[in-house]
PyMOL Python script that loads the backbone (N, CA, C, O; Angstrom):
from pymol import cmd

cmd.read_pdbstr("""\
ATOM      1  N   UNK A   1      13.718  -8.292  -9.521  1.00  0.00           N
ATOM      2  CA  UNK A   1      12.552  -7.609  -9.007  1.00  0.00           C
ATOM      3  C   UNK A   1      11.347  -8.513  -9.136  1.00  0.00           C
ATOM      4  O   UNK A   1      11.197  -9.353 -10.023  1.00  0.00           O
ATOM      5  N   UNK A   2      10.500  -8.249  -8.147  1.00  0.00           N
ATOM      6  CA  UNK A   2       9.088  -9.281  -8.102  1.00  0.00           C
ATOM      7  C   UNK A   2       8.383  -8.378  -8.781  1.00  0.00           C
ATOM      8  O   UNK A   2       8.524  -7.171  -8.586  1.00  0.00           O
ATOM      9  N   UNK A   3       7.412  -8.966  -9.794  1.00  0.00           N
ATOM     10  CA  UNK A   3       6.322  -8.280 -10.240  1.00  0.00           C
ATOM     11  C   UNK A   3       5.385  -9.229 -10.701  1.00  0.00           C
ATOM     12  O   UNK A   3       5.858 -10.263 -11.171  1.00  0.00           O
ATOM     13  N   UNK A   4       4.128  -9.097 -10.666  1.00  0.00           N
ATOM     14  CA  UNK A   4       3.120  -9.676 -11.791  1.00  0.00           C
ATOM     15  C   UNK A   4       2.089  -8.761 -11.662  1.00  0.00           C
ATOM     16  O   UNK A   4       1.660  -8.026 -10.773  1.00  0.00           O
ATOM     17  N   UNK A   5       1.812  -9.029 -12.841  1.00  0.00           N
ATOM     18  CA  UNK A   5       0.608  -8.218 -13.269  1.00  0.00           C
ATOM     19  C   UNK A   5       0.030  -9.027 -14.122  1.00  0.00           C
ATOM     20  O   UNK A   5       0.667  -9.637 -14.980  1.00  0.00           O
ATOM     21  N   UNK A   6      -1.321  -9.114 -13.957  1.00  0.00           N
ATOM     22  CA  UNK A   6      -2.191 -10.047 -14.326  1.00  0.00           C
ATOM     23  C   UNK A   6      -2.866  -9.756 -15.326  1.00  0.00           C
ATOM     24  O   UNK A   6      -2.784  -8.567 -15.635  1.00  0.00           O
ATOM     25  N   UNK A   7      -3.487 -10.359 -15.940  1.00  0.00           N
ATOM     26  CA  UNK A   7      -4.531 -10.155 -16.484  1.00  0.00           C
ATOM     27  C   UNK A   7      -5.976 -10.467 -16.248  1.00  0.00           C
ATOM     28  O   UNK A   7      -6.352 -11.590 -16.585  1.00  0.00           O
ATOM     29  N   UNK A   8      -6.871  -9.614 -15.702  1.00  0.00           N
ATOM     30  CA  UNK A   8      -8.053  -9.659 -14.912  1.00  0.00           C
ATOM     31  C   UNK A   8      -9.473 -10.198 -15.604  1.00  0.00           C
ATOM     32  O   UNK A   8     -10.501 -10.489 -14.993  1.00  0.00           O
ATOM     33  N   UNK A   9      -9.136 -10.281 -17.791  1.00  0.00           N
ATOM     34  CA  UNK A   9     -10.208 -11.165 -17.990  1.00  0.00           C
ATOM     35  C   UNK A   9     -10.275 -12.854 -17.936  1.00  0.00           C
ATOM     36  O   UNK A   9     -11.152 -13.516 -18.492  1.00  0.00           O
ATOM     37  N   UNK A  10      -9.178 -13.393 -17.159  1.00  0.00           N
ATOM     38  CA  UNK A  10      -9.441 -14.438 -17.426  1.00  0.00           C
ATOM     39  C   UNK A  10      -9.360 -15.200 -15.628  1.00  0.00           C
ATOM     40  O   UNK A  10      -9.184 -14.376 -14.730  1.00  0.00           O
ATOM     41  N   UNK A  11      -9.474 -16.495 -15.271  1.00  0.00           N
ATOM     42  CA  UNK A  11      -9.494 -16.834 -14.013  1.00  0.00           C
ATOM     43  C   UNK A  11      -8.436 -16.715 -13.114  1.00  0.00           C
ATOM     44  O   UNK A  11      -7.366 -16.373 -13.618  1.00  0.00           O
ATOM     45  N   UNK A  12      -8.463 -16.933 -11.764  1.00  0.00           N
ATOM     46  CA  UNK A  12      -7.293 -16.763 -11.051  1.00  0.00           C
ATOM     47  C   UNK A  12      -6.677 -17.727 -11.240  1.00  0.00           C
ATOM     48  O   UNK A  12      -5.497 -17.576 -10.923  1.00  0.00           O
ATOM     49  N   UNK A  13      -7.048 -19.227 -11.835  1.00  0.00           N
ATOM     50  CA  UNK A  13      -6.124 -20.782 -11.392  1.00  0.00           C
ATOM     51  C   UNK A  13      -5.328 -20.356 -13.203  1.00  0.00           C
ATOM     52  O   UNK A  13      -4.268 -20.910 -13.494  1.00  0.00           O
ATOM     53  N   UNK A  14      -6.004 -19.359 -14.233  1.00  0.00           N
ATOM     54  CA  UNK A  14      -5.358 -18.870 -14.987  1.00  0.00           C
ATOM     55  C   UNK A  14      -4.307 -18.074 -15.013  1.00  0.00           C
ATOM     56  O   UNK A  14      -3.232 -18.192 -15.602  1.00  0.00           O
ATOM     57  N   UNK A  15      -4.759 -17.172 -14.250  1.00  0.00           N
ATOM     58  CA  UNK A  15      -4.001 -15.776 -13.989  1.00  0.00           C
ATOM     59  C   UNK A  15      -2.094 -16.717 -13.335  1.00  0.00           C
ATOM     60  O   UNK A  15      -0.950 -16.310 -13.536  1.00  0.00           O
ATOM     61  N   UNK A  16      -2.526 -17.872 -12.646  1.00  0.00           N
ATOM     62  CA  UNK A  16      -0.997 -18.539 -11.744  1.00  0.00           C
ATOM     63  C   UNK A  16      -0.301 -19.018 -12.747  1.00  0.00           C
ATOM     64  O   UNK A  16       0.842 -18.683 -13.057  1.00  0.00           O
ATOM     65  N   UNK A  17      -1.434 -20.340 -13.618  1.00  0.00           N
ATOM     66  CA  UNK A  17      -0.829 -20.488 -14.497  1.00  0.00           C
ATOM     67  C   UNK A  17      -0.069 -19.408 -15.350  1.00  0.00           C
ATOM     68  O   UNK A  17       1.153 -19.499 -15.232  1.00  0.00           O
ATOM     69  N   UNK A  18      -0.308 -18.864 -15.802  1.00  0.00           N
ATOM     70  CA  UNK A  18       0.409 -17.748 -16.843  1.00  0.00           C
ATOM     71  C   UNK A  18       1.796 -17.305 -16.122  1.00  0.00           C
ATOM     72  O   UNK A  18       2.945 -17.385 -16.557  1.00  0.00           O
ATOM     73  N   UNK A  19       1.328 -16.825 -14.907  1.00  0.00           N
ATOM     74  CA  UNK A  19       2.526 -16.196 -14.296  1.00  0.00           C
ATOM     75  C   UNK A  19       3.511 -17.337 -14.190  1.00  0.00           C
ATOM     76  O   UNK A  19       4.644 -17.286 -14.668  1.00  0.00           O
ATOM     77  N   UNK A  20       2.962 -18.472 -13.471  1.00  0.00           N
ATOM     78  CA  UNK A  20       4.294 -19.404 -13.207  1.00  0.00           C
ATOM     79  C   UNK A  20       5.365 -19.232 -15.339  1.00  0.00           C
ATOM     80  O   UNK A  20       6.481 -18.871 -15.712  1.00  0.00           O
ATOM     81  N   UNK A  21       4.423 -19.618 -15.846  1.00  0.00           N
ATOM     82  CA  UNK A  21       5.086 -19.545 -17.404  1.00  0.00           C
ATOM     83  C   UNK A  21       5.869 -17.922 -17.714  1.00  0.00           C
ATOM     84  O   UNK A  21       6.770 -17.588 -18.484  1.00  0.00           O
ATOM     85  N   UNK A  22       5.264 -17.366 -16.989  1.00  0.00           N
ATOM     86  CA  UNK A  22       6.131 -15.961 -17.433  1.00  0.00           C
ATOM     87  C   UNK A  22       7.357 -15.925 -16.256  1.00  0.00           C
ATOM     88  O   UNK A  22       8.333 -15.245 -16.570  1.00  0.00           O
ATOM     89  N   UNK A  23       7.393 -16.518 -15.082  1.00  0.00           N
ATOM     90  CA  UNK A  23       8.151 -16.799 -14.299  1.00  0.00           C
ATOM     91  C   UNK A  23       9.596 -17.260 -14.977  1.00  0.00           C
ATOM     92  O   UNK A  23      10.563 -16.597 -15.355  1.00  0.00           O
ATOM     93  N   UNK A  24       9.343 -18.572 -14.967  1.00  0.00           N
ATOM     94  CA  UNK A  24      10.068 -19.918 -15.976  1.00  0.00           C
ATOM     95  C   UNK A  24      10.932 -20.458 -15.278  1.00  0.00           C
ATOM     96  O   UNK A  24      11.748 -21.177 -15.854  1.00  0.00           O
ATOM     97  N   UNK A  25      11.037 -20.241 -13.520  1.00  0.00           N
ATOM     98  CA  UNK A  25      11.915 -21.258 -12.738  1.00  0.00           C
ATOM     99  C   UNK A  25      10.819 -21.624 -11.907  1.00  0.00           C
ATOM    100  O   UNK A  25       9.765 -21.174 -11.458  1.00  0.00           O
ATOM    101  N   UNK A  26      12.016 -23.323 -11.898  1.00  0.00           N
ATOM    102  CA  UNK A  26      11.232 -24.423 -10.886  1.00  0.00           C
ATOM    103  C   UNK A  26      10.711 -23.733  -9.909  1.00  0.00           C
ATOM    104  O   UNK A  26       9.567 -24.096  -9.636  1.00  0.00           O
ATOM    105  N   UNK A  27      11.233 -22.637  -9.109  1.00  0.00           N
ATOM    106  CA  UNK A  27      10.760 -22.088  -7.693  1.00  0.00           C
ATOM    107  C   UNK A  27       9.869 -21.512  -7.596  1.00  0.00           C
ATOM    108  O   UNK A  27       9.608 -20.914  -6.552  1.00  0.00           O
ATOM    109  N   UNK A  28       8.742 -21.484  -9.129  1.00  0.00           N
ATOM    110  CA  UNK A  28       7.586 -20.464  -8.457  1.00  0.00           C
ATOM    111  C   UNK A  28       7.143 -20.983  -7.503  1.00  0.00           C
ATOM    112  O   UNK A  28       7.573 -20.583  -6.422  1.00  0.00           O
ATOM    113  N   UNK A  29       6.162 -22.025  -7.512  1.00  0.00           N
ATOM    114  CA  UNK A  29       5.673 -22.421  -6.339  1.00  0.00           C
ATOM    115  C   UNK A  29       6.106 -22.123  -4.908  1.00  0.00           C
ATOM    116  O   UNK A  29       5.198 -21.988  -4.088  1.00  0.00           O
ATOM    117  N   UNK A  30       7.459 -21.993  -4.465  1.00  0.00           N
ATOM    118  CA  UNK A  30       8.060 -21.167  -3.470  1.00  0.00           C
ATOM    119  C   UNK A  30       7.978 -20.069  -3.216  1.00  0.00           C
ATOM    120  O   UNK A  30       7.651 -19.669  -2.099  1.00  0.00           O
ATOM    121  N   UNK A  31       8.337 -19.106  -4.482  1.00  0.00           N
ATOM    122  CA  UNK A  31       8.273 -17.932  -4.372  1.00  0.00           C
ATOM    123  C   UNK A  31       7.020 -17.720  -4.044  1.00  0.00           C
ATOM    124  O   UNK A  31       6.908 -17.259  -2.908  1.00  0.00           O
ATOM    125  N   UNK A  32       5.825 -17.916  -4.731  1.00  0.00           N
ATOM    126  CA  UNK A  32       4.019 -17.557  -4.291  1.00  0.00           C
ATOM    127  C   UNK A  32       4.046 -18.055  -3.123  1.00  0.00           C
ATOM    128  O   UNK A  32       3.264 -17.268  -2.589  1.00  0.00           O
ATOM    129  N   UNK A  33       4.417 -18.931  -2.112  1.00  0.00           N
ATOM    130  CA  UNK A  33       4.048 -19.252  -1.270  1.00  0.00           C
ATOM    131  C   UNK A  33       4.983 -17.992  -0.252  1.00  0.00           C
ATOM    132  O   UNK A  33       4.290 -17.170   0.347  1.00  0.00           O
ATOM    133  N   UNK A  34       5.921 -17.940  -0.164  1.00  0.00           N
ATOM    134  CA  UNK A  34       6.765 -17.561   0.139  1.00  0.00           C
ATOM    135  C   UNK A  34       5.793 -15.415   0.787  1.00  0.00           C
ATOM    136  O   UNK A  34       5.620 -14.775   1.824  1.00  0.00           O
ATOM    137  N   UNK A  35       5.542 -15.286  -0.559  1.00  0.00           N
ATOM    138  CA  UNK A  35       5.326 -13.667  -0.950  1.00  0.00           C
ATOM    139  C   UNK A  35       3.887 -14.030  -0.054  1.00  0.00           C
ATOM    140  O   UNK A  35       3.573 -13.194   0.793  1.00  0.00           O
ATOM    141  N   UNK A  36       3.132 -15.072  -0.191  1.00  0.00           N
ATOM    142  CA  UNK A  36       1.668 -14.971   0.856  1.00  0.00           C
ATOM    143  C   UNK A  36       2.200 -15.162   1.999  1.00  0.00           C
ATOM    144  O   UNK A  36       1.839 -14.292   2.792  1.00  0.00           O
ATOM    145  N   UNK A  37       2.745 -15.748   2.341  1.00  0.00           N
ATOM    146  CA  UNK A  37       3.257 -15.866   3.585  1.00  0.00           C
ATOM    147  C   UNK A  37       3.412 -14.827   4.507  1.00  0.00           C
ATOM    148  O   UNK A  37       2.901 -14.700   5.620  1.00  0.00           O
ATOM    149  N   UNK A  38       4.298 -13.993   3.809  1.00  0.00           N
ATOM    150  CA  UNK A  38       4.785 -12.389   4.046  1.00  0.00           C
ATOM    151  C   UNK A  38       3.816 -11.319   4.174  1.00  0.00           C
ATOM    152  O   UNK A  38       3.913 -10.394   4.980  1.00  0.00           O
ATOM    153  N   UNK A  39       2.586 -11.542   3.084  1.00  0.00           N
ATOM    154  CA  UNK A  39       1.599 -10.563   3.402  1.00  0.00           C
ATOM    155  C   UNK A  39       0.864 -10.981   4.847  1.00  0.00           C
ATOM    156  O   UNK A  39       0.185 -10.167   5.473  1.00  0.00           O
ATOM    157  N   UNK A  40       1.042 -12.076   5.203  1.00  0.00           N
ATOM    158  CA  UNK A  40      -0.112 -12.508   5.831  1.00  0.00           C
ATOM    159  C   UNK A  40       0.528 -11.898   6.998  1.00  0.00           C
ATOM    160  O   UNK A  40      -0.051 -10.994   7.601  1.00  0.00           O
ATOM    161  N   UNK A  41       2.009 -12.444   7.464  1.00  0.00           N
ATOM    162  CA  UNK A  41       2.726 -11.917   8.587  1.00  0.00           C
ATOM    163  C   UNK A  41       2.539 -10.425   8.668  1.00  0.00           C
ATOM    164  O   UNK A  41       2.063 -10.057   9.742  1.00  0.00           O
ATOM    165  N   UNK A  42       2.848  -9.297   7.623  1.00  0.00           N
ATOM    166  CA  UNK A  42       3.034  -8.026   7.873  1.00  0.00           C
ATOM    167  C   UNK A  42       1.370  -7.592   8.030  1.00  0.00           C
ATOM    168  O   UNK A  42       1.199  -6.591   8.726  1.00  0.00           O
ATOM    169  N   UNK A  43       0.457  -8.057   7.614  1.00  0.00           N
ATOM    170  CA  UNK A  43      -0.744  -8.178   7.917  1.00  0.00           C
ATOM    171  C   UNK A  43      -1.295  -8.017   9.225  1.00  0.00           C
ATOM    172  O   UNK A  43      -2.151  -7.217   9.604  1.00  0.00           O
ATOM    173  N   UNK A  44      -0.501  -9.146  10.035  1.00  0.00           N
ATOM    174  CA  UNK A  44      -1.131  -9.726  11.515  1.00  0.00           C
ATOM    175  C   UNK A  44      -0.265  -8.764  12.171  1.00  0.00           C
ATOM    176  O   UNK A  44      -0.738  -8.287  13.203  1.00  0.00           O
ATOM    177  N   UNK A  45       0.943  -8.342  11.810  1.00  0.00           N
ATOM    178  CA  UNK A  45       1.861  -7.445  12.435  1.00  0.00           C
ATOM    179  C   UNK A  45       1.155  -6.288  12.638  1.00  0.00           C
ATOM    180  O   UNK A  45       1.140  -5.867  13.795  1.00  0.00           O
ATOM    181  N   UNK A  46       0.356  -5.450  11.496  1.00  0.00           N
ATOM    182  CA  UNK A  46      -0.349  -4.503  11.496  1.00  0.00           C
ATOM    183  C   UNK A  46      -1.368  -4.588  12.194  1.00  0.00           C
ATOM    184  O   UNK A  46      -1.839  -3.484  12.468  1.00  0.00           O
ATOM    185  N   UNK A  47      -1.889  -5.413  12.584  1.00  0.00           N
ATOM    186  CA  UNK A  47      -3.632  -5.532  13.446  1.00  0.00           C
ATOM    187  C   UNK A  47      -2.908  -6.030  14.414  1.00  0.00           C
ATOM    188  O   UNK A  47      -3.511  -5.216  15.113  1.00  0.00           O
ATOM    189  N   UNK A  48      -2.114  -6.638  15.249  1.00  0.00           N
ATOM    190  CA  UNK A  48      -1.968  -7.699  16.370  1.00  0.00           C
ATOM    191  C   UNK A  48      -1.032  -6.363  17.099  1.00  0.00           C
ATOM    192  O   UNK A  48      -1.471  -5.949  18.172  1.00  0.00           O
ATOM    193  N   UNK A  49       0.048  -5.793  16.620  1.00  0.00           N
ATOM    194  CA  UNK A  49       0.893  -5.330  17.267  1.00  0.00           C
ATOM    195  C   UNK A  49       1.206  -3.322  16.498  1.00  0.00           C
ATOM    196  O   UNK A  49       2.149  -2.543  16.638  1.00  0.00           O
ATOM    197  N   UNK A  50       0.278  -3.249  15.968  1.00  0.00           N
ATOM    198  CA  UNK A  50       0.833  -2.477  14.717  1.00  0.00           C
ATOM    199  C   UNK A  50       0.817  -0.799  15.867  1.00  0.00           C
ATOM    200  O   UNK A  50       1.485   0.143  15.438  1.00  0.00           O
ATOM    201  N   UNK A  51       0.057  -0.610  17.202  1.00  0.00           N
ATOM    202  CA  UNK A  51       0.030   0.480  18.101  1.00  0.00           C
ATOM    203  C   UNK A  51       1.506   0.491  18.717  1.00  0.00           C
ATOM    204  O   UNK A  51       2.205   1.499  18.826  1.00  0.00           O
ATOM    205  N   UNK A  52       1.804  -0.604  19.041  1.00  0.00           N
ATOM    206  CA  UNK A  52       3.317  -0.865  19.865  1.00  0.00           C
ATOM    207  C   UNK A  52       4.644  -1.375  18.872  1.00  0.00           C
ATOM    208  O   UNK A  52       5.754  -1.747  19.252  1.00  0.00           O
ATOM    209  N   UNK A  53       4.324  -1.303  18.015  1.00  0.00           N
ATOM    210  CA  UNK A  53       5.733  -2.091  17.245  1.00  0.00           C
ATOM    211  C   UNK A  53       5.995  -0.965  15.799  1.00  0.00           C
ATOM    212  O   UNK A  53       6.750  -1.122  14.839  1.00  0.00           O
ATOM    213  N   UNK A  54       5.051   0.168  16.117  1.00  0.00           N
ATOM    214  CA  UNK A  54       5.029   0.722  14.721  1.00  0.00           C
ATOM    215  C   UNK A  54       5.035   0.829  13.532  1.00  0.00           C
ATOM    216  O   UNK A  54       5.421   1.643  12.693  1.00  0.00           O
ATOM    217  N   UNK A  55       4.143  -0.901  13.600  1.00  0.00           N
ATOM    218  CA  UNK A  55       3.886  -1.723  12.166  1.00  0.00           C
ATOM    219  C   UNK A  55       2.903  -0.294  11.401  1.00  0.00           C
ATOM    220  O   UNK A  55       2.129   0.512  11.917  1.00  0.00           O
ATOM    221  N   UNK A  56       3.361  -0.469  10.037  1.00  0.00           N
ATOM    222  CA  UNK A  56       2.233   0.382   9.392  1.00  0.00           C
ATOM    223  C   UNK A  56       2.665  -0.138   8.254  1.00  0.00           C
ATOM    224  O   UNK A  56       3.847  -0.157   7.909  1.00  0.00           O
ATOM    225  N   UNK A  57       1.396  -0.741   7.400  1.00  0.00           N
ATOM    226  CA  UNK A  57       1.618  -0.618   5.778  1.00  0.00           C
ATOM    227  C   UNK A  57       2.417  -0.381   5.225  1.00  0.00           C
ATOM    228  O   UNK A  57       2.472   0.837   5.050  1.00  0.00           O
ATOM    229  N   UNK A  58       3.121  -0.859   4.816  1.00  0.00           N
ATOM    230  CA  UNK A  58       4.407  -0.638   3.804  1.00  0.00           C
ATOM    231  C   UNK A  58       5.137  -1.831   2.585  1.00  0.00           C
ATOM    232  O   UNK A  58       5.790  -2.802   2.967  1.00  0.00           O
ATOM    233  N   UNK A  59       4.930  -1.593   1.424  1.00  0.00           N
ATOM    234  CA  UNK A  59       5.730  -2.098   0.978  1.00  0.00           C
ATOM    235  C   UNK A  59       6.797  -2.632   0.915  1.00  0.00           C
ATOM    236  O   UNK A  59       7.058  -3.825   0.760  1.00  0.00           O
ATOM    237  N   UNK A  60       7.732  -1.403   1.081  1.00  0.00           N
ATOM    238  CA  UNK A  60       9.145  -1.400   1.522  1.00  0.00           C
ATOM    239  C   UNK A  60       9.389  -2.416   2.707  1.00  0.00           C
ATOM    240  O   UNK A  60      10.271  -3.266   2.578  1.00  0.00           O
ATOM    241  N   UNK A  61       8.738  -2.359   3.692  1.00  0.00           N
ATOM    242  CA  UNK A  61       8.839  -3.104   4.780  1.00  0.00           C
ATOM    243  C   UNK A  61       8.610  -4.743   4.285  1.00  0.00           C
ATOM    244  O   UNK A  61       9.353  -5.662   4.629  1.00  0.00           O
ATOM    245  N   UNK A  62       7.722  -4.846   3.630  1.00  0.00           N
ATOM    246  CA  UNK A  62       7.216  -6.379   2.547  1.00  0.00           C
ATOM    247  C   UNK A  62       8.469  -6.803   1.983  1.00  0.00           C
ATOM    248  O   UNK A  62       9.136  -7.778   2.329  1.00  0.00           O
ATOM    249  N   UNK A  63       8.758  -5.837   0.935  1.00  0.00           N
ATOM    250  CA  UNK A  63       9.841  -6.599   0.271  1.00  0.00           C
ATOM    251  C   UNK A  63      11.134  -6.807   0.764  1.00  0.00           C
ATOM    252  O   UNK A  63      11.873  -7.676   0.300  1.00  0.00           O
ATOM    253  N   UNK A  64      11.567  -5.774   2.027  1.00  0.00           N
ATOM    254  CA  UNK A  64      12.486  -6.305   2.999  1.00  0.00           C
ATOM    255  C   UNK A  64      12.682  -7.861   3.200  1.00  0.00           C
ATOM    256  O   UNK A  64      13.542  -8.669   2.849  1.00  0.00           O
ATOM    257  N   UNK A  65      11.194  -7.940   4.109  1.00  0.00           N
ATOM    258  CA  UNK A  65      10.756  -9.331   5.118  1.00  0.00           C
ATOM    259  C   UNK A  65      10.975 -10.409   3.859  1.00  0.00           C
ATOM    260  O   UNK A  65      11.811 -11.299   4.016  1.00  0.00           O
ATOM    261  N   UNK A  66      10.255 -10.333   2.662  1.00  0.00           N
ATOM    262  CA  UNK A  66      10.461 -11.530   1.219  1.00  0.00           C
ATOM    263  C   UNK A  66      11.723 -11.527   1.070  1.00  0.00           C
ATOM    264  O   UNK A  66      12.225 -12.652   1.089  1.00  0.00           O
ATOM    265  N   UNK A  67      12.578 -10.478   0.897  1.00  0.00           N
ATOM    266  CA  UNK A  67      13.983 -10.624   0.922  1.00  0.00           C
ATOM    267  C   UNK A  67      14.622 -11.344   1.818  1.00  0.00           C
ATOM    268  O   UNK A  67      15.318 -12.257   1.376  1.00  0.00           O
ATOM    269  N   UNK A  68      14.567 -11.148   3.229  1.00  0.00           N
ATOM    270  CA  UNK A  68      15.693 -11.910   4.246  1.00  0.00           C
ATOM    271  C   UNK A  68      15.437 -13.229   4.034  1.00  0.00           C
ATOM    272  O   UNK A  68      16.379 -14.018   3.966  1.00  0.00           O
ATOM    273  N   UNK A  69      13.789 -13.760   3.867  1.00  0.00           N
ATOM    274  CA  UNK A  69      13.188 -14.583   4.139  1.00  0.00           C
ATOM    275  C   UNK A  69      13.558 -15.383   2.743  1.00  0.00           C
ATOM    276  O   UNK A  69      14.039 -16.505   2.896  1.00  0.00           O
ATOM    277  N   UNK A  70      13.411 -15.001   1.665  1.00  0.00           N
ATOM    278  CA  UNK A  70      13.982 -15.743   0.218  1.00  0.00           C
ATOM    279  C   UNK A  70      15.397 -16.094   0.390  1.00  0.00           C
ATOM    280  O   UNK A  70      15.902 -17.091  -0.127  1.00  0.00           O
ATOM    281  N   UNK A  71      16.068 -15.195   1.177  1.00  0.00           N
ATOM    282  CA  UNK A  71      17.291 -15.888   1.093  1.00  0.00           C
ATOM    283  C   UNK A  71      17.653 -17.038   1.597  1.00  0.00           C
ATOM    284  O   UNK A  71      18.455 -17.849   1.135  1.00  0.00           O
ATOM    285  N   UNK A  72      16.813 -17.102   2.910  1.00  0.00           N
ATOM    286  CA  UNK A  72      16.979 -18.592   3.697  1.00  0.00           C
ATOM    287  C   UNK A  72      16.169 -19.709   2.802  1.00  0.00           C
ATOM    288  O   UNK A  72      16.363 -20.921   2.892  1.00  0.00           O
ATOM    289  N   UNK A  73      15.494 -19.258   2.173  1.00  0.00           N
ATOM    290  CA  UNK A  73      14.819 -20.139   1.288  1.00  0.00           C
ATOM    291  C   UNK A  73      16.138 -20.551  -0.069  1.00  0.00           C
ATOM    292  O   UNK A  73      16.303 -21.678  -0.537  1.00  0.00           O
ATOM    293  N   UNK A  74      16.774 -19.535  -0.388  1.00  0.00           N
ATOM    294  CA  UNK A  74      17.959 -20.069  -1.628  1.00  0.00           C
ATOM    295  C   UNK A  74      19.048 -21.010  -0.555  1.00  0.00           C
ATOM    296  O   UNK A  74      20.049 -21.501  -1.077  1.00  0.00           O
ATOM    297  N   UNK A  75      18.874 -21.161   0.485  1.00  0.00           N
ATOM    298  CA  UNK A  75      20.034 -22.017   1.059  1.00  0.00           C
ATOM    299  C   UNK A  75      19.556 -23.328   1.047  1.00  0.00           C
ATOM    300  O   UNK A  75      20.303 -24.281   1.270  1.00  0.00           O
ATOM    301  N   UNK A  76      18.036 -23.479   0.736  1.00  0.00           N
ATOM    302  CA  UNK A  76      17.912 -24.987   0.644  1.00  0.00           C
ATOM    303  C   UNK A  76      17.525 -25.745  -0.722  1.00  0.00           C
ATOM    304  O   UNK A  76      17.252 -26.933  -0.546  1.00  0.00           O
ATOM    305  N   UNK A  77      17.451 -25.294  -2.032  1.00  0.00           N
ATOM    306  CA  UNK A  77      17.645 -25.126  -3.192  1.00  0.00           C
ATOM    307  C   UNK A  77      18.995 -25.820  -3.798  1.00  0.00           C
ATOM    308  O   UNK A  77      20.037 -25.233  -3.506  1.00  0.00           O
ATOM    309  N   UNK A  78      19.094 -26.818  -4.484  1.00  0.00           N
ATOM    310  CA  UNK A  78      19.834 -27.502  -5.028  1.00  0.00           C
ATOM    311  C   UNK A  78      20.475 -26.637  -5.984  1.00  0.00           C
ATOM    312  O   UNK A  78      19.797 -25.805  -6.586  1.00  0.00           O
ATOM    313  N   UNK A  79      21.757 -26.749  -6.192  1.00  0.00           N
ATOM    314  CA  UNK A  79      22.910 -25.341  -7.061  1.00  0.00           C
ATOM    315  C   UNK A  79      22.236 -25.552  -8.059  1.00  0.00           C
ATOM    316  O   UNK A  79      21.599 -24.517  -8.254  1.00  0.00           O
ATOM    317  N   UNK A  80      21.899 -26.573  -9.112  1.00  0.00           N
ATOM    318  CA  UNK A  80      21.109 -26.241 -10.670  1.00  0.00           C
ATOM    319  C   UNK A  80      20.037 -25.703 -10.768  1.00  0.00           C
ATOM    320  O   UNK A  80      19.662 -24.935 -11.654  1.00  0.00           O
ATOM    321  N   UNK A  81      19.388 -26.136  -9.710  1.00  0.00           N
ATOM    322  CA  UNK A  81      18.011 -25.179  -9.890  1.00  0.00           C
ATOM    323  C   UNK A  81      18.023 -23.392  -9.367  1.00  0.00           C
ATOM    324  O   UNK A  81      17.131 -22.553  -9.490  1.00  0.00           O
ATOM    325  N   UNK A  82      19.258 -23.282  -8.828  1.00  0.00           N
ATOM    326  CA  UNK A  82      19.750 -21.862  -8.005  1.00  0.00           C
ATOM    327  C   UNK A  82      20.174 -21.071  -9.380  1.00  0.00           C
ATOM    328  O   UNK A  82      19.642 -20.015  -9.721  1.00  0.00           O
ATOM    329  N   UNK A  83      20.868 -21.516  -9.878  1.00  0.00           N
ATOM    330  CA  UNK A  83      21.485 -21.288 -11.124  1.00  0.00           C
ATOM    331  C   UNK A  83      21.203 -20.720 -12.420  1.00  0.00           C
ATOM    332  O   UNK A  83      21.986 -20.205 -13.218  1.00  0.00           O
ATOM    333  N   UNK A  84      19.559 -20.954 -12.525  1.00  0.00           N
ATOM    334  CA  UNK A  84      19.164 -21.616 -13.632  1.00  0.00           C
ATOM    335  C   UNK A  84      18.806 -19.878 -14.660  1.00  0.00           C
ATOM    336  O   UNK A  84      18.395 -19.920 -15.819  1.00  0.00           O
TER     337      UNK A  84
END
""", "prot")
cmd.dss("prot")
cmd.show_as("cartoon", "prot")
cmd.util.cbc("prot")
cmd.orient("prot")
């Protein structure tokens, strides 16, 4: 399961740091990129197309799209670091 929860007294270049450490695989950097990526798409989905495609806000719909989309991302991931 994806989660973070931050802690809001200290900075955001803090708040990554921490998480990548509470993380503890090589792939954060993927994964964060990965999860913005996704907001940004279901985002533009919602304003660009969201009358005709019956985009609406959803979570569920998010962690779908991070899902299919992480997986094509574990196919290019070296087995030790897949593993780990």
């Amino acid at each position: 399961m994806l989660a973070f929860f931050g802690d809001f007294s200290v900075s955001l270049n803090e708040m990554i740091v921490l998480a990548q450490q509470d993380f503890g695989l090589q792939i954060f950097r993927e994964v964060e990129i990965l999860a913005s990526w996704r907001i940004w798409k279901h985002r533009n989905a919602i304003i660009f197309y969201g009358a005709f495609d019956g985009a609406a806000l959803s979570l569920d719909r998010w962690k779908q799209s991070f899902k299919d989309e992480f997986g094509l991302v574990l196919h290019r991931v070296k087995p030790s670091v897949k593993h780990e």
